[in-house]
C-alpha positions in Angstrom: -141.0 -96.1 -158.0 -142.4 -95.6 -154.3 -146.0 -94.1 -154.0 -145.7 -90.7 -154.0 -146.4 -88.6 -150.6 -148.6 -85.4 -151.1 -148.1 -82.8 -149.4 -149.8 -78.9 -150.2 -146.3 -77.3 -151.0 -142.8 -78.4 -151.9 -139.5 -76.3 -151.5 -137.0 -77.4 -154.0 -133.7 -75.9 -152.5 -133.2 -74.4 -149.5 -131.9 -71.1 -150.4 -133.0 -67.8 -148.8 -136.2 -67.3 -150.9 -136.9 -71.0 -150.7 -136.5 -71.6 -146.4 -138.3 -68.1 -146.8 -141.5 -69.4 -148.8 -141.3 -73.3 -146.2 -141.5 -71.5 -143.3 -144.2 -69.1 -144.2 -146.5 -72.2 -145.9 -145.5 -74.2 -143.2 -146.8 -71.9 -140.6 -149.6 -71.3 -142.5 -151.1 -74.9 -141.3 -150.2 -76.5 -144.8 -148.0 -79.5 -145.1 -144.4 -79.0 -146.9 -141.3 -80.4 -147.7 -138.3 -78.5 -148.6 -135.4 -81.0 -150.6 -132.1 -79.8 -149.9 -129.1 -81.8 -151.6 -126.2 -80.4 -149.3 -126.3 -76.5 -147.6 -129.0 -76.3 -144.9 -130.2 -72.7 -145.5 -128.6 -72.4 -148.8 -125.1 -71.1 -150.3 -125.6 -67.8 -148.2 -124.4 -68.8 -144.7 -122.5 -72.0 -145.9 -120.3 -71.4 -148.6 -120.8 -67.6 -150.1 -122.3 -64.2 -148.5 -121.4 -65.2 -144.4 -118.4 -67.1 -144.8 -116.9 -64.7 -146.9 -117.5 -61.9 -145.0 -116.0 -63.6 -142.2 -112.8 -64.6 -143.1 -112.7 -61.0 -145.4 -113.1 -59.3 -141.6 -110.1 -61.8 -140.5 -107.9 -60.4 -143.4 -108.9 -56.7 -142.2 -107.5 -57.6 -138.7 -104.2 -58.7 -139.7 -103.8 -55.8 -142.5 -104.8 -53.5 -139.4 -102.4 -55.1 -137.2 -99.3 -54.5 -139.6 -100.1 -50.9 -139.8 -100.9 -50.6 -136.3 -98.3 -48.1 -136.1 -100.1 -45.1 -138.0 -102.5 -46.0 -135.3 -100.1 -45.3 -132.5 -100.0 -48.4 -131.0 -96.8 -50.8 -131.4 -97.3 -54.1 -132.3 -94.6 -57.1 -133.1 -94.4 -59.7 -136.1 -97.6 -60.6 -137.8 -98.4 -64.5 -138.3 -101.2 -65.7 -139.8 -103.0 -69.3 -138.7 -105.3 -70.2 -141.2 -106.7 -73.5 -139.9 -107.6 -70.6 -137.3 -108.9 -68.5 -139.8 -110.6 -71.6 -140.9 -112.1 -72.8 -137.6 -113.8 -68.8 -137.3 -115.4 -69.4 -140.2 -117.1 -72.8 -139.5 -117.6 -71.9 -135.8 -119.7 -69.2 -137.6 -121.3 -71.6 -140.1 -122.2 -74.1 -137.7 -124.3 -71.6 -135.5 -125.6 -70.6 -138.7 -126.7 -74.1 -139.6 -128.0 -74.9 -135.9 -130.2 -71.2 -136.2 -132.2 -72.9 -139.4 -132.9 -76.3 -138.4 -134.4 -74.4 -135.0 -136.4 -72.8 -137.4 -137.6 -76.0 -139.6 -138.6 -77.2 -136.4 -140.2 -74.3 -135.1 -142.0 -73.7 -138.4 -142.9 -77.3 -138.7 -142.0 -77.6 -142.2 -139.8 -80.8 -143.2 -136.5 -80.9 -144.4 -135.5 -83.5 -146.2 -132.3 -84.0 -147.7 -131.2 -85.5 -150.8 -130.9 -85.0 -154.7 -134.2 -84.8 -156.5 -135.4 -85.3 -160.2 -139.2 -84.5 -161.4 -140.6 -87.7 -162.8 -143.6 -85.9 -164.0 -145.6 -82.3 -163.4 -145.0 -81.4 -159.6 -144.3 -84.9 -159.0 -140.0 -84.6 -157.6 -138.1 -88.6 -157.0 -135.8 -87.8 -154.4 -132.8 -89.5 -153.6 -132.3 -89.4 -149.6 -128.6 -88.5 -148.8 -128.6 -92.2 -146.9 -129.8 -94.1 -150.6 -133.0 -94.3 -149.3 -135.4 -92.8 -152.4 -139.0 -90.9 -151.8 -141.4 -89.7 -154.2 -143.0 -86.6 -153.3 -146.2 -85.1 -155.1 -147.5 -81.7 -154.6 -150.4 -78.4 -155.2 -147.9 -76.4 -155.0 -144.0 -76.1 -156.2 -141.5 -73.9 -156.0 -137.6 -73.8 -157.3 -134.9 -72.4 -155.4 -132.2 -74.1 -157.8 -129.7 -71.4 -156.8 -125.9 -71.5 -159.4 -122.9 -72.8 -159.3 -119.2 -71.5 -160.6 -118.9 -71.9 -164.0 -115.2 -72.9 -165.6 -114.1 -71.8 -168.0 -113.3 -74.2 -171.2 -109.8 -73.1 -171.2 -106.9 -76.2 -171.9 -105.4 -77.7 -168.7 -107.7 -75.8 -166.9 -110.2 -78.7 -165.6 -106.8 -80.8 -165.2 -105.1 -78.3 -162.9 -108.4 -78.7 -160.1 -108.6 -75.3 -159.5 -110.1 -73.9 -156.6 -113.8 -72.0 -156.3 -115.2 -70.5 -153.7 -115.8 -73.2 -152.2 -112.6 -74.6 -151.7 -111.1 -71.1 -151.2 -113.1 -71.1 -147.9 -112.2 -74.6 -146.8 -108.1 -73.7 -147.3 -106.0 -74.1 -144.0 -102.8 -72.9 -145.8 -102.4 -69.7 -147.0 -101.4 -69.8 -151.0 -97.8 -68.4 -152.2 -98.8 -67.1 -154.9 -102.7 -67.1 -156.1 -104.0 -66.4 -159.6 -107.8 -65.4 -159.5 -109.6 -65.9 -163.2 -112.2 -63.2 -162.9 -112.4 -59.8 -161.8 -115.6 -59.2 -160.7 -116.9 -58.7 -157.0 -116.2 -62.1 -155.7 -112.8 -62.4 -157.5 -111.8 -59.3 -156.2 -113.6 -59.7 -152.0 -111.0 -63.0 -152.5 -108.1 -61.1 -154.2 -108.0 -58.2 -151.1 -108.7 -61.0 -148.2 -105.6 -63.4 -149.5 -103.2 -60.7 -150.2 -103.8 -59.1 -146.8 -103.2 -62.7 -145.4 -99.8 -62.8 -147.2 -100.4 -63.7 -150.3 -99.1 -63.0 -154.0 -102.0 -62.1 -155.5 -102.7 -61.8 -159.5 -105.8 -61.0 -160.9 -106.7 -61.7 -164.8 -109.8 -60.7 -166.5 -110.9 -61.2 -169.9 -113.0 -57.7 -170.5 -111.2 -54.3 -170.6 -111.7 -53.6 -167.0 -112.5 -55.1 -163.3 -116.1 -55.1 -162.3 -117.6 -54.6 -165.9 -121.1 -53.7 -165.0 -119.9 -50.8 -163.0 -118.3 -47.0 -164.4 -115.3 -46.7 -165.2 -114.0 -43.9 -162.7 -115.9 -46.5 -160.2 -113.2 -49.7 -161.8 -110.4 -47.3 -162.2 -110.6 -46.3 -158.2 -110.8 -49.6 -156.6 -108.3 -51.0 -159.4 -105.9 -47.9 -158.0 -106.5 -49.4 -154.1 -106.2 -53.1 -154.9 -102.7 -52.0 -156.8 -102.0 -49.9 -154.0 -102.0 -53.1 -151.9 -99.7 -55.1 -154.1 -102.6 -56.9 -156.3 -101.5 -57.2 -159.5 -104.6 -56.8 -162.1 -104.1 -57.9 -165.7 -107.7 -56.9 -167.5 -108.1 -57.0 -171.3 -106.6 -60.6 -170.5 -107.5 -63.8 -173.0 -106.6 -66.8 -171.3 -105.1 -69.9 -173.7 -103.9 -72.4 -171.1 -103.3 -73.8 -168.1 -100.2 -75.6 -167.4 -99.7 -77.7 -163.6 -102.3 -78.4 -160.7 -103.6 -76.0 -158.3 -102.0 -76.0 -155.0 -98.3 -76.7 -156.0 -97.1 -75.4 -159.3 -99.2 -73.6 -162.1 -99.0 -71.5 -164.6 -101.5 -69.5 -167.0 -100.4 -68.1 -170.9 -102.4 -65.3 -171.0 -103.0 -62.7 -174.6 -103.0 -59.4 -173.7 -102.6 -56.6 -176.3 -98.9 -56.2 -175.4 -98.5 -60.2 -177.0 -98.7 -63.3 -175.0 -97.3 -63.9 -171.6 -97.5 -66.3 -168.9 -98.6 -65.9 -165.1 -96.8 -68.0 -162.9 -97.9 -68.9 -159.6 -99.2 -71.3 -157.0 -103.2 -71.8 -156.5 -105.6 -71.1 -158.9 -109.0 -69.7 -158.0 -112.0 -69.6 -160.7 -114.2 -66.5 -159.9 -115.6 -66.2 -164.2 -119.2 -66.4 -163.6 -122.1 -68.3 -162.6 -124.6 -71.3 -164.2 -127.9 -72.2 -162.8 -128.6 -75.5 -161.5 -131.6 -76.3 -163.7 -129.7 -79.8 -165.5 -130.5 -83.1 -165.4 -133.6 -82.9 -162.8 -136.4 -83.6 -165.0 -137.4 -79.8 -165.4 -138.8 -80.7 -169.1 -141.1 -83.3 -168.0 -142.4 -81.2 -165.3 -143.3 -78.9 -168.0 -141.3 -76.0 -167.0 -139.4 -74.1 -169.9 -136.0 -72.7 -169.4 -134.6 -69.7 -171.0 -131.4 -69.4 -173.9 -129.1 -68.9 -170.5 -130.5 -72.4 -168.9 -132.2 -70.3 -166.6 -136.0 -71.0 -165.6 -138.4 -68.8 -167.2 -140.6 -66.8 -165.7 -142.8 -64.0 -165.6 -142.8 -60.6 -163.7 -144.4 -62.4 -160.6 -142.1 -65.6 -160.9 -144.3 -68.0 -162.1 -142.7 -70.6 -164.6 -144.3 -72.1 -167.7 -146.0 -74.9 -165.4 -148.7 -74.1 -163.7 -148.8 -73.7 -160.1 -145.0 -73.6 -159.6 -142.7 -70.9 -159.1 -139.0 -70.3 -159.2 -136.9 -68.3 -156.7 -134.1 -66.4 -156.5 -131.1 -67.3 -159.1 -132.1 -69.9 -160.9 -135.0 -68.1 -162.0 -132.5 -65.3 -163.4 -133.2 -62.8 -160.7 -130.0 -61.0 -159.7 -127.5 -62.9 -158.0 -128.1 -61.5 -154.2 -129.5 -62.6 -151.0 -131.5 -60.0 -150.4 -133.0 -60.2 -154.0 -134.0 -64.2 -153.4 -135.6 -62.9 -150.0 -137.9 -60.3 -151.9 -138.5 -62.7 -154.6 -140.0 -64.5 -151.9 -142.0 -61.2 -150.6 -143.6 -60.8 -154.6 -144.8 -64.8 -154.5 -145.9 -64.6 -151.2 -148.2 -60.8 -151.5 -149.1 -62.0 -155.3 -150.8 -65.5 -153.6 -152.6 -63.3 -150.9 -154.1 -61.3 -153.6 -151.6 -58.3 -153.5 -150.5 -57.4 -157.2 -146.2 -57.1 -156.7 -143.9 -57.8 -158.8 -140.1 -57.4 -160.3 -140.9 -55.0 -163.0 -139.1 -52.2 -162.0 -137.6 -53.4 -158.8 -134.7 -51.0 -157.7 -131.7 -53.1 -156.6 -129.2 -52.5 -154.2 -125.5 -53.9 -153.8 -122.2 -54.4 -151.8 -119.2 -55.6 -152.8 -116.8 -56.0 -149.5 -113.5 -54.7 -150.1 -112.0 -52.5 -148.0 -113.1 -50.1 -148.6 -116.3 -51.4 -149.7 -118.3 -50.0 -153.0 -122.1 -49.9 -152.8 -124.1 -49.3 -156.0 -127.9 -48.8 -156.3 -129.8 -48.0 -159.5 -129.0 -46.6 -162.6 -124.9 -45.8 -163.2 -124.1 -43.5 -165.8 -123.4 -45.7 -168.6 -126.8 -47.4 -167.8 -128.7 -44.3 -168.2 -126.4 -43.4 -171.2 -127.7 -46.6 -172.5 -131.0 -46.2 -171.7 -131.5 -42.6 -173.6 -131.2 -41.3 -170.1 -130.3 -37.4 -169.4 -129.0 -36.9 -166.0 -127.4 -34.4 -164.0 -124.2 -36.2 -162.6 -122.1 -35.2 -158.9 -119.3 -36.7 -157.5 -117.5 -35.8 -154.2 -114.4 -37.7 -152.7 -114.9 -39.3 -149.7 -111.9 -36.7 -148.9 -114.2 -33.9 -148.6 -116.4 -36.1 -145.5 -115.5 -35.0 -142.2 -116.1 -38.0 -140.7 -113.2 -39.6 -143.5 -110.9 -37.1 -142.2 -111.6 -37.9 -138.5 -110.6 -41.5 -139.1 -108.2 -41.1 -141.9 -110.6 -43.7 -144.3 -109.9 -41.1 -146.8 -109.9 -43.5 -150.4 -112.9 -43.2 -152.9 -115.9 -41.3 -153.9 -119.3 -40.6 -153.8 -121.4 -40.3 -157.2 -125.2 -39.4 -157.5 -127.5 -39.6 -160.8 -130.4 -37.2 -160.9 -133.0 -36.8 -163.3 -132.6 -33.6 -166.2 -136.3 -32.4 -165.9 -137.1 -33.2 -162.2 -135.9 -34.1 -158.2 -135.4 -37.5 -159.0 -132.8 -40.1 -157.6 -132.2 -42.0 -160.5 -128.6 -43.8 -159.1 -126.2 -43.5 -156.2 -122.6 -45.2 -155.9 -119.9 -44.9 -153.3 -116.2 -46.2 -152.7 -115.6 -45.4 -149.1 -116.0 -46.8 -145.6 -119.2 -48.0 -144.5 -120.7 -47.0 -147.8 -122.9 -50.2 -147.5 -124.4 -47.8 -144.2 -124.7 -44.9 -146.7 -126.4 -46.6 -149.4 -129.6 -47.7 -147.2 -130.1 -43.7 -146.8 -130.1 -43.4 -150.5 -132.2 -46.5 -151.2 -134.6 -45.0 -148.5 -134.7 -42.1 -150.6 -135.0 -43.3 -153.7 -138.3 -46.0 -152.9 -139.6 -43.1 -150.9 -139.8 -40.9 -154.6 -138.2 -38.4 -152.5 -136.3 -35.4 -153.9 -132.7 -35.1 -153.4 -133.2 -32.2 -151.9 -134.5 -33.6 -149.0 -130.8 -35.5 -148.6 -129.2 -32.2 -149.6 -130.6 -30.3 -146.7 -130.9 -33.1 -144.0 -129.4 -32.6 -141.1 -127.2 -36.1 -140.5 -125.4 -36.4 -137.6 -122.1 -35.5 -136.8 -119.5 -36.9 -137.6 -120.7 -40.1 -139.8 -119.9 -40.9 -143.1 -123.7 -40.2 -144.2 -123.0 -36.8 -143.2 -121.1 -36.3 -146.8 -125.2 -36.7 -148.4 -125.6 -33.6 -148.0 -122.7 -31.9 -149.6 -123.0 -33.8 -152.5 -126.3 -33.4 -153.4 -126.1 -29.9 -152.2 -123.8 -29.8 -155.7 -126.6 -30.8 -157.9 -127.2 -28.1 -160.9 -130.2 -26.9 -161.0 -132.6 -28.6 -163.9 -133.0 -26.3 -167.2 -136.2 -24.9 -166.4 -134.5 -23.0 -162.8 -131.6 -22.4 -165.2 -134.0 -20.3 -167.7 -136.1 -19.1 -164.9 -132.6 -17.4 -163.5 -131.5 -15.9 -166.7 -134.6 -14.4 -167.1 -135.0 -13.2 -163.3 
């Protein structure tokens, strides 16, 4: 084995929290290396959050072009290029790519890339990308691991080379007929985007409904609007086998509680979950302790078992969004400059990008039903917003938690355009402890879509000590 280098700090991935926690050292005046096996700047803007988005804004082109009419404006046959489609995306990727290396530079951290095993505590054997191999030893280490799609151990499935996201985004045909296994946010961003390209679309999922984590009047209304589109959605769906290879002929057998069937079609696309990268790299001789899931453990300021190393983002079980690695990065970074922060309690906002999109943040009902949680409930559809009606973006809802015994904001979801937009109001709100009575008489401006805040939590009852107060009055 090589001598090892030393440097002060050593970035191991280059995802969000990770290039995050380089650049900052790095500027700093200390010396650090960041290992990257593949994706400069992480999944994010190679193969996940920006591509995606991308070719999902494509698909809303061409499903707005087909119904150009209602618009007014005529428009011929619709044709769909995806090696076009395809070439948007990378165009995209590649300025994304060029944007982070400026910033390496700039920040003077190095990147080196290549697959890396710890040979001892802090001490990471790197295999260069060119067969070279470097040891690298340093003070300080932190893990930005990230995940990767999990398969399902299903027979034939492994045999039929099924497509991830990864492949998905890398397709310059556009599938006959695609069957998605998973019906969470991914599956179902994937699901919308192909079937407004032109594809057959079929969804199966094993729990009773889409997007388990989320209420069902919330699954139940995008459920209606994907079917509305022609996505078929089998949920309650136990998948047996796989028959034929992805990308000409396949087949799933599928129990249901109607009896067995079987899913025909021509691509198959895994969206059933995720598994950290934490195997095989040596993470038990550097002393750092994973979890029952095979994620790294850590405490409520990210540090690991070992000392002086930290983990980042998903690999250290934090939820599975960009902007969560980023602020996992903010808690490491205020904790080492002597600034107590940390996860406990973090409130945590999300989009998933259908059209029309649903944004969630805090508590849902069956999360504070869970919990022991009393709260006063109001929902609105996005029907009632002016601003809905203007544009005829009439689907979905809004829905607001509040606490029983106080003003509190304890949750806030909404199905409707823009609703990532709204949701920053709400999360504003919510870290700000304000009353939702401050969003029920706000005066938002006219016409946007945050405009319908204030009739809905101008519905809020009032809590049971105004209610006895009144009868008494």
């Amino acid at each position: 084995m090589p001598q090892a280098e030393q440097f002060e700090v050593l970035v191991v991935g280059s995802g969000t929290g990770g290039k995050l926690m380089a650049w900052h050292m790095a500027q700093s005046g200390r010396r650090t290396a960041v290992v990257e096996r593949r994706w400069i700047g992480g999944s994010c803007p190679n193969i996940a959050c920006m591509p995606t988005k991308n070719e999902i804004s494509s698909a809303r082109v061409a499903y707005l072009t087909r119904h150009a009419a209602q618009f007014g404006t005529t428009a011929g046959p619709v044709a769909i290029d995806m090696s076009a489609v395809r070439k948007r995306k990378r165009e995209m990727v590649d300025r994304q790519v060029a944007a982070h290396l400026q910033k390496y530079k700039a920040s003077g951290a190095e990147l080196i890339m290549g697959s890396g095993r710890f040979a001892k505590p802090k001490t990471l054997e790197v295999t260069l990308n060119d067969g070279a191999t470097r040891v690298l030893s340093a003070d300080r280490v932190f893990l930005n691991l990230g995940t990767h799609a999990a398969l399902p151990n299903v027979p034939g499935l492994d045999a039929a080379r099924p497509l991830t996201h990864v492949e998905a985004l890398e397709l310059d045909h556009l599938p006959s007929h695609l069957l998605i296994i998973g019906g969470g946010y991914s599956g179902l961003e994937f699901a919308q985007a192909f079937r407004r390209f032109g594809s057959n679309v079929t969804v199966i999922e094993s729990g009773p409904k889409i997007m388990g984590r989320e209420d069902l009047d919330v699954a139940q209304e995008l459920q209606r609007i994907l079917s509305d589109e022609g996505i078929e959605i089998v949920a309650g769906a136990e998948l047996l086998q796989v028959r034929g290879r992805s990308g000409e002929k396949v087949s799933l057998v599928v129990r249901t509680r109607s009896g067995e069937r079987t899913i025909e079609g021509s691509d198959i696309l895994v969206s059933a979950g995720r598994i950290p990268n934490t195997g095989g790299i040596g993470l038990k001789e550097a002393g750092i302790e994973l979890d029952d899931r095979g994620y790294v453990r850590v405490n409520e300021r990210l540090e690991t078992s070992a000392p002086d190393v930290w983990a980042i983002g998903e690999c250290a079980g934090s939820p599975q969004f960009t902007h969560i690695s980023e602020d996992d990065f903010r808690i490491i970074r205020d904790n080492l400059a002597g600034n107590a922060r940390s996860t406990r309690d973090r409130i945590v906002p999300y989009c998933m990008f259908t059209d029309p999109p649903l944004a969630r943040v805090g508590l849902s009902e069956a999360e504070a039903e869970h919990r022991g949680i009393v709260a006063r409930v109001v929902k609105m559809p996005m029907n009632s917003v002016l601003r809905a009606q203007a544009t005829d973006e009439r689907q979905g809802f809004m829905k607001a938690l509040i606490a029983e015994n106080d003003d509190r904001i304890l949750g806030f979801a909404m199905i409707g355009a823009e609703a990532g937009e709204v949701l920053a109001a709400v999360h504003t709100a919510m870290l700000a402890g304000l009353s939702y009575l401050r969003l029920a008489d706000a005066a938002f401006a006219h016409p946007t879509m945050a405009e319908g805040l204030s009739p809905l939590f101008s519905q809020v009852p009032p809590h049971p000590i105004q209610r006895i107060r009144s009868k008494t009055a």
